[in-house]
C-alpha positions in Angstrom: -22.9 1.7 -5.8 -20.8 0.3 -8.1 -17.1 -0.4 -7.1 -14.8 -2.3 -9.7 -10.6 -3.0 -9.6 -8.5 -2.8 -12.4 -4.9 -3.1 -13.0 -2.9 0.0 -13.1 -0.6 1.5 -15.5 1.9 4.2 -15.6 -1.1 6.4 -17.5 -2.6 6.2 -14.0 0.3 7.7 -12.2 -1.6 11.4 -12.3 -4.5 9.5 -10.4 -1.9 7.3 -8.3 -0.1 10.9 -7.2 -3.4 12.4 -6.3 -4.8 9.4 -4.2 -1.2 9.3 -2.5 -1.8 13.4 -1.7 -5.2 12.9 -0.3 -4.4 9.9 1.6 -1.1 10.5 3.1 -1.9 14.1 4.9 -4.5 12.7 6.8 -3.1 9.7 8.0 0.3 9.9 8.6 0.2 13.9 10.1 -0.5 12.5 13.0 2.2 10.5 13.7 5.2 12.3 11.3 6.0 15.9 10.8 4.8 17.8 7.5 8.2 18.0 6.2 8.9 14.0 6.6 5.3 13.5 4.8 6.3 15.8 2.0 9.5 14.1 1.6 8.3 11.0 1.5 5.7 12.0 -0.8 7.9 13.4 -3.0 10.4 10.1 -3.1 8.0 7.5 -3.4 5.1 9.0 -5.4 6.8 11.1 -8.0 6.7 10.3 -11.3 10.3 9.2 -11.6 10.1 6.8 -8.9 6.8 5.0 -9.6 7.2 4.8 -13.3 10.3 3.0 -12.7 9.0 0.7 -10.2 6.3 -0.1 -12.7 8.4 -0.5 -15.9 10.6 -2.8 -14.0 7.8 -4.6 -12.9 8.9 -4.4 -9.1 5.8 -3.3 -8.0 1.8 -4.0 -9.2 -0.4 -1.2 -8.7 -4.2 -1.7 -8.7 -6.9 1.1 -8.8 -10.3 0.9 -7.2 -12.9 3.0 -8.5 -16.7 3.9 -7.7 -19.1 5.7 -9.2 -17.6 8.9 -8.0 -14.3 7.7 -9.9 -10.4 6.3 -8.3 -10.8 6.1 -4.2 -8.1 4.3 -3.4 -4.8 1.9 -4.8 -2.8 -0.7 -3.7 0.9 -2.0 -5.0 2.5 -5.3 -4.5 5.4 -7.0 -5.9 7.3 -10.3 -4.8 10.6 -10.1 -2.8 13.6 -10.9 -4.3 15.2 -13.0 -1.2 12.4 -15.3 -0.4 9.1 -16.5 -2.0 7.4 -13.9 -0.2 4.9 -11.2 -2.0 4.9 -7.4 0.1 2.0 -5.3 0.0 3.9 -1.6 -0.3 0.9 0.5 -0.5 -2.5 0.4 0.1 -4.7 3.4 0.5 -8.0 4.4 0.0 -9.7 8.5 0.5 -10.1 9.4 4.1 -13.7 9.9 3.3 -14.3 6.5 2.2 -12.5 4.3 5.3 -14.9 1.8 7.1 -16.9 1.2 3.3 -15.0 -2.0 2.9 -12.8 -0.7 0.1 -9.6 -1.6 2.2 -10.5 -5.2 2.5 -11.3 -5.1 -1.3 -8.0 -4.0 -2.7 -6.4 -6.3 0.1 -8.4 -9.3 -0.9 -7.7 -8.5 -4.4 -3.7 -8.2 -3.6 -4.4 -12.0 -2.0 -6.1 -13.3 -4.9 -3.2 -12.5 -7.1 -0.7 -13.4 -5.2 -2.4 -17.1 -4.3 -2.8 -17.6 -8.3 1.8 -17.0 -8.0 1.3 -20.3 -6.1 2.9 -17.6 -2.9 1.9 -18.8 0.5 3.0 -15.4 2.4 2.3 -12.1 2.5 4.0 -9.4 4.0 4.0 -5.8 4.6 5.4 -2.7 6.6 2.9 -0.4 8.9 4.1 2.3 11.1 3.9 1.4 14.6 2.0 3.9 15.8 -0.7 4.1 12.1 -4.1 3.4 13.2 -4.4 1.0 10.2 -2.2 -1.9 12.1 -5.4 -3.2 13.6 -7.1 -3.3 10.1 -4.4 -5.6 8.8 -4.7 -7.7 12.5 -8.3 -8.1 11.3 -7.3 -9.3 8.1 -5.0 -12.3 9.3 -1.6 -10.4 9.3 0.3 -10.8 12.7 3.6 -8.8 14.0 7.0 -10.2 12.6 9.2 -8.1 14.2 10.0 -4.6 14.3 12.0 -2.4 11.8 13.5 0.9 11.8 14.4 2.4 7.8 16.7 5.7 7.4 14.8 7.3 4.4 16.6 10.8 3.5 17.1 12.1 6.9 13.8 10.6 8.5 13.4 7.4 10.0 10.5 4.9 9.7 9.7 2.8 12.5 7.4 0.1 11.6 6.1 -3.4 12.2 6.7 -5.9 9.7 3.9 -8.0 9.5 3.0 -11.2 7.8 0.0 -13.5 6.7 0.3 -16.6 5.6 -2.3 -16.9 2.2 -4.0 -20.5 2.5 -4.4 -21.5 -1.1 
């Protein structure tokens, strides 16, 4: 099978929105309520919101593809208050976890941020997402915690962080 990544544009946001459906339900159902979700949905992935994050250049989105076409994304983007890189998103179809296209768009996100000349990574995961041990796996460790008032729901998270060895 062939899997490639490519950079992603705001032509892609039709795909970007329709990864961001399939992947959300599924994995965040379990620990939010529908009508959070939707919200959330609806602020981050609409497309107001991410064509303005990638006009301003705020966030990178990449798009990783198969030959059954886009299966998952990624976004990145450095912080303004440090020399730090986040990873906002990264998501890849619930039917295509544990094929290793997590650890691709993540290595991908470290490759690009190592050629910034960044040393650190970091990124947000709910507390209670499945995927935290994923990122353990892949070198990130627990920061601290962080609650975040979106609308009228809350996010409580880890922050984590992984220091990129150059």
């Amino acid at each position: 099978m062939s899997v490639s990544i490519r950079n992603a544009d705001t032509a892609d946001i039709p795909v970007i929105r329709v990864l961001a459906e399939d992947t959300w339900w599924p994995t965040y159902t379990p620990l939010l309520k529908d009508e959070q979700v939707r919200y959330m949905l609806d602020l981050i992935y609409s497309v107001e919101a991410l064509t303005t994050v990638m006009t301003q250049g705020t966030q990178q989105f990449i798009l990783l593809s198969d030959d059954q076409g886009p299966q998952g994304f990624a976004a990145y983007g450095a912080r303004t208050d440090e020399p730090v890189y986040k990873l906002h998103k990264l998501y890849v179809r619930p039917g295509n976890q544990g094929k290793g296209y997590g650890r691709m768009l993540l290595h991908e996100v470290v490759q690009r941020v190592k050629d910034q000349g960044i040393t650190t990574l970091d990124l947000n995961v709910n507390r209670y997402n499945p995927a935290k041990s994923f990122y353990e796996k892949a070198g990130f460790s627990i920061l601290r915690e962080e609650d975040i008032a979106i609308g009228p729901y809350w996010m409580n998270d880890y922050v984590m962080r992984r220091i990129v060895t150059p």
